[in-house]
C-alpha positions in Angstrom: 53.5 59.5 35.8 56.1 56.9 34.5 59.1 58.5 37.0 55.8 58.3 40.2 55.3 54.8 39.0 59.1 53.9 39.0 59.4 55.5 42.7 56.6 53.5 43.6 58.1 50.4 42.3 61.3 50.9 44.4 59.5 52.1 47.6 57.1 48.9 47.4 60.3 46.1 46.7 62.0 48.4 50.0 59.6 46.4 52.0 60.6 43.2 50.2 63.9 44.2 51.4 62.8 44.1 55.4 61.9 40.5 54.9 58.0 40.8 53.7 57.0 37.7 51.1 57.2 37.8 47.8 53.4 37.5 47.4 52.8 40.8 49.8 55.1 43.2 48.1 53.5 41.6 44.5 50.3 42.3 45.7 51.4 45.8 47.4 52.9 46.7 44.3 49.6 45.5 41.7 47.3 47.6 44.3 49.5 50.6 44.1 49.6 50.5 40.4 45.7 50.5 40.4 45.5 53.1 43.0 48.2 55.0 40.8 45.8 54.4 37.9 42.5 55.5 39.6 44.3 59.2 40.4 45.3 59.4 36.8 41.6 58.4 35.3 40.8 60.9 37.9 42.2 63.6 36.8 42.0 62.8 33.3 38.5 63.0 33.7 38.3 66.3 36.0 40.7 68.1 32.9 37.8 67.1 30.2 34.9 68.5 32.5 36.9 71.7 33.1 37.8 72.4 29.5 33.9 71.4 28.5 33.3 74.1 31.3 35.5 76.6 29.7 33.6 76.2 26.3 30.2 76.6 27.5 27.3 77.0 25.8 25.9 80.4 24.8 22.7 81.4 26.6 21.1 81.8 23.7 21.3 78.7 22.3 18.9 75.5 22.9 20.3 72.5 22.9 17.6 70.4 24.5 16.0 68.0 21.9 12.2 68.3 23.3 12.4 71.8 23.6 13.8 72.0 20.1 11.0 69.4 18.8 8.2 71.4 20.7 9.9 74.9 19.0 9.6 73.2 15.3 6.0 71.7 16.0 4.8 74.7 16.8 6.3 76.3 13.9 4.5 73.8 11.7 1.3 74.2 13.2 1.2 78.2 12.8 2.6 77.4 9.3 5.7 79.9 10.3 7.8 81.5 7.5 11.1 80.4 7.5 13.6 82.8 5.7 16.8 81.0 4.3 19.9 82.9 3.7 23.2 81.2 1.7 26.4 81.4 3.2 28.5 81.4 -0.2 30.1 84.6 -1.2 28.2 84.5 -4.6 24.7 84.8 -2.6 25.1 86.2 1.0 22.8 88.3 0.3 20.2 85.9 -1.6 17.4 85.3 1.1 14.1 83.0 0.0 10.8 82.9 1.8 9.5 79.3 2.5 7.0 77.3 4.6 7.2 74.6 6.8 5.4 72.0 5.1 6.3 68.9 7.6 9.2 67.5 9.6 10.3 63.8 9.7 14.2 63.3 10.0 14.6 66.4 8.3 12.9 69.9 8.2 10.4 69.9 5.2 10.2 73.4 3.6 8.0 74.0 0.6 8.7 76.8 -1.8 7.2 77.9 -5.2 8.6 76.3 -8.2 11.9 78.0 -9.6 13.7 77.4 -12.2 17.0 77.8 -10.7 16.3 75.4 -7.5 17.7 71.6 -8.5 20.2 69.0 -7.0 23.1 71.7 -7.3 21.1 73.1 -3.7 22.0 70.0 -2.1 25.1 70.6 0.6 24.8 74.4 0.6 25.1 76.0 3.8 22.6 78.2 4.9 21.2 80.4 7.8 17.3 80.2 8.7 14.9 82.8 10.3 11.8 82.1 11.4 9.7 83.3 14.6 6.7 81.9 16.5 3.8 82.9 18.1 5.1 83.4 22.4 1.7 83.0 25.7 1.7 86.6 25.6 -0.3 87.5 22.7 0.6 89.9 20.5 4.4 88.9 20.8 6.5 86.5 18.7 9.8 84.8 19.5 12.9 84.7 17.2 15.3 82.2 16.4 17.7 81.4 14.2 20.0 78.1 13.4 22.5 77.1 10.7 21.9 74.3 8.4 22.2 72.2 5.1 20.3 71.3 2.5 20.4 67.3 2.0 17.4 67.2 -0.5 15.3 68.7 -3.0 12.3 67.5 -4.6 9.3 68.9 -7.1 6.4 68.8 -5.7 3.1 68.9 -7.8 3.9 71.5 -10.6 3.8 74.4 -8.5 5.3 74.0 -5.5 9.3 72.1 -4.6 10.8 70.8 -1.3 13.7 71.2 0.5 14.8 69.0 3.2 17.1 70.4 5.7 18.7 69.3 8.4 17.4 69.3 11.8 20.0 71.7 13.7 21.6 70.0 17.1 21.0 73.7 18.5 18.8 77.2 17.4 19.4 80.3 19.0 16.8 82.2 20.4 17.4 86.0 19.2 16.5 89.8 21.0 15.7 91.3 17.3 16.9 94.3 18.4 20.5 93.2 20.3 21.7 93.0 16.4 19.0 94.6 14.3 20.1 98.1 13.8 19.0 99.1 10.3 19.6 101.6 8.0 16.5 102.2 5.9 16.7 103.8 2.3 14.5 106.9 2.1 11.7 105.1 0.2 11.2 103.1 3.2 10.1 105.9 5.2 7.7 108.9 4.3 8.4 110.9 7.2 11.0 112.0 10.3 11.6 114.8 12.8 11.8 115.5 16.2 10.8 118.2 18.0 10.7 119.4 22.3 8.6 117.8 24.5 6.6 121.0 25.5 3.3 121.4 25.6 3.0 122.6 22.2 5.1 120.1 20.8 3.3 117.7 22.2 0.1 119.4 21.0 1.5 119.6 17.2 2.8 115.9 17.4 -0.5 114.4 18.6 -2.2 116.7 15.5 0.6 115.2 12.8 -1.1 112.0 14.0 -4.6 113.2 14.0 -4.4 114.6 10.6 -2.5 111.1 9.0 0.4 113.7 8.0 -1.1 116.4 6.7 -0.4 118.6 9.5 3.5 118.7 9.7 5.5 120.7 12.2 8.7 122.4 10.7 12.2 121.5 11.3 14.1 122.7 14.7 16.7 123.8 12.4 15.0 126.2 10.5 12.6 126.3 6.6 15.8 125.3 5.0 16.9 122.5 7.0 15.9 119.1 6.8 16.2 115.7 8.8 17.2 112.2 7.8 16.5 108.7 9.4 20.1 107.2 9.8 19.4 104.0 11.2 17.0 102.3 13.4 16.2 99.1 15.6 13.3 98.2 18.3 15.1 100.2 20.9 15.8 103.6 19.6 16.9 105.4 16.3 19.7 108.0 15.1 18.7 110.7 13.1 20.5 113.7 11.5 19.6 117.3 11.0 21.2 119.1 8.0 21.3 122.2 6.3 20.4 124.4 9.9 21.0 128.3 9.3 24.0 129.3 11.2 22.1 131.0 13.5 20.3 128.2 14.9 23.1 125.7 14.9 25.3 127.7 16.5 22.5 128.1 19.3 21.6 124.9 19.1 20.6 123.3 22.7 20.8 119.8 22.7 22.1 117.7 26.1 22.4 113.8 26.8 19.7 112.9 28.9 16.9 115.8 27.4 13.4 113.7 26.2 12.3 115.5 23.0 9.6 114.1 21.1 9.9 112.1 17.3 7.1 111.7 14.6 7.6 108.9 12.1 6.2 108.2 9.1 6.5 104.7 8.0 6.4 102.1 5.0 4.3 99.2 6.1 5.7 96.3 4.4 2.0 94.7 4.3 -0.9 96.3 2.7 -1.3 99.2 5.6 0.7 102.4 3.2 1.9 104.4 5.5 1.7 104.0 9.6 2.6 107.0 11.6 4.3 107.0 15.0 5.0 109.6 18.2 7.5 108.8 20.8 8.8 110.4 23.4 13.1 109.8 23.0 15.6 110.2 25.3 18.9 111.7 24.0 21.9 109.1 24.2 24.0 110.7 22.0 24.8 113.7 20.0 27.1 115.6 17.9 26.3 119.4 16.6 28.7 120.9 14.2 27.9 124.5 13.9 30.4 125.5 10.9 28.5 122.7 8.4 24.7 123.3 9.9 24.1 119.8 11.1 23.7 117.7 14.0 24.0 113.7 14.6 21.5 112.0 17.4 21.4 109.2 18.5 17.8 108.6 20.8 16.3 105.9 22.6 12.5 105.2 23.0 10.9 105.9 26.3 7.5 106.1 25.1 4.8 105.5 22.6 1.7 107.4 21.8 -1.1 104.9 21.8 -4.6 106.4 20.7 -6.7 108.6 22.8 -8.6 107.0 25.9 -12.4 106.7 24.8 -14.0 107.9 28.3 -11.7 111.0 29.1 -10.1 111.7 24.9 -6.7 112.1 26.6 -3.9 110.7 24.9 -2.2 107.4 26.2 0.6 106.7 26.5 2.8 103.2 26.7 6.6 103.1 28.1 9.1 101.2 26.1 11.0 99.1 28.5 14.0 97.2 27.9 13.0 94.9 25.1 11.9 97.8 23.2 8.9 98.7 20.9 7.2 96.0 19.7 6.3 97.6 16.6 9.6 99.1 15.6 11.0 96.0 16.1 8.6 93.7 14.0 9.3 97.0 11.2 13.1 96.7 11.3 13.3 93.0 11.2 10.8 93.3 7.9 13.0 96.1 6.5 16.2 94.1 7.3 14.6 90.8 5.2 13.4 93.3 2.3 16.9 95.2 1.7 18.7 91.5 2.7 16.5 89.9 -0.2 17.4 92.9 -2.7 21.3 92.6 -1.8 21.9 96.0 0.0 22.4 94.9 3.5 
């Protein structure tokens, strides 16, 4: 810029040179200094919008300060559990359960008196869940946002405060996208899949008739047995072991094939034991004949939903692309449970 300004100098006293006044070139020269200065603002300006364009904003985040307000009312009105998770290495896995209790400059979360909660809280980092009722009924919305804690009072003798920080952003979360869980066998009662035939579909819809008393046996034989190996809202990955070598070596099993999947589930409420059919697409699969086992990985297409009062024939709901509801709200609620006892 200094060597442009420097030739523009020279060029502008030139015309000095052919006999222009003294008060034209000046004012030739001031003018192209400005116009010199305008091109550099310019561009200064057009570098800062490009780099703020380079480091744009997820999708998932909201930024906009009445959306956010309007997001945290109506967590307070629905009284919304917020789930806080520490960021320090000592307690990654520590997760606490609170409540909104109010929001002024700061969001107001009321806890149950603990011993171990004082003014040593104040400036940790941590990482909050919560979710809130969406139009649609039935349906929630997830969200997450990072925070500190600037504050912590008693109140009554039951209950304390913690004031954290309103975030500048929250990011609105597809449980699922991230969600895939791996649930110890306590968590569920019950897994196995099985063809989508006619009598397969028969003994699936009695294993839901009979709340698990009726069982179907194992595709790989009396001996054999099958395992959940993870799961989120949009499908699971099971694994069958101990097949007779017979059966695993004839073992017919393609990407693409629907089989059907009975699950027998932990409610984390008050509900014991809730059991699922879906119909599952293979995705995945790997069979190894020599050890007796095979590794699946299926998406859901479909959910059994009751039987229709008027005609008593089963009904059935597709999954689309946001998943299954319910398998979602489970795997969230599994993922907080192990998460709050450290082993995820």
């Amino acid at each position: 810029m200094a060597a442009d300004q420097e030739f523009l100098y020279k060029t502008l006293r030139g015309f000095g040179d052919t006999g222009l006044p003294q008060e034209t070139v000046n004012m030739l020269i001031f003018v192209g200094f400005c116009i010199a200065a305008i091109i550099a603002a310019v561009l200064w300006y057009n570098n800062k919008q490009l780099k703020k364009r380079l480091k744009a904003v997820p999708t998932s985040w909201i930024t906009d300060k009445k959306v956010l307000d309007q997001i945290f009312e109506t967590a307070l009105v629905y009284r919304s559990k917020i789930d806080l998770s520490f960021h320090s290495k000592s307690e990654k896995r520590r997760t606490i359960a609170c409540s909104i209790d109010d929001i002024t400059e700061h969001l107001i979360l009321e806890i149950p008196l603990n011993g171990n909660i004082g003014d040593s809280w104040i400036g940790r980092e941590v990482t909050c869940f919560f979710h809130i009722p969406a139009k649609q009924s039935g349906v929630v919305i997830f969200y997450n946002f990072n925070s500190v804690i600037s504050g912590v009072k008693t109140k009554g003798s039951q209950y304390i405060n913690l004031f954290i920080d309103l975030p500048d952003h929250i990011e609105q979360t597809q449980k699922r996208e991230f969600l895939r869980v791996s649930p110890p066998s306590r968590h569920y009662d019950y897994v196995n899949i099985i063809p989508e035939t006619k009598q397969g579909k028969a003994a699936g819809l009695k294993f839901i008739s009979s709340n698990g008393e009726y069982t179907p046996g194992y595709m790989g034989g009396k001996d054999s047995s099958v395992f959940l190996s993870d799961i989120s809202g949009g499908g699971l990955s099971i694994e069958l072991t101990k097949m007779n070598s017979k059966r695993a070596a004839h073992f017919k099993m393609k990407k693409g094939q629907n089989f059907l999947v009975l699950l027998s589930l932990v409610d984390f409420g008050n509900k014991g034991i809730i059991r699922y059919l879906f119909v599952t697409k293979v995705r995945r699969v790997f069979i190894d004949p020599t050890q007796g086992r095979a590794q699946l990985g299926l998406s859901f297409e479909s959910q059994f939903m009751g039987f229709d009062e008027d005609t008593k024939k089963p009904k059935w709901e597709k999954v689309d692309q946001n998943g299954c509801p319910a398998m979602d709200d489970w795997t969230y609620n599994l993922y907080l449970e192990l998460y709050r006892e450290g082993n995820e």
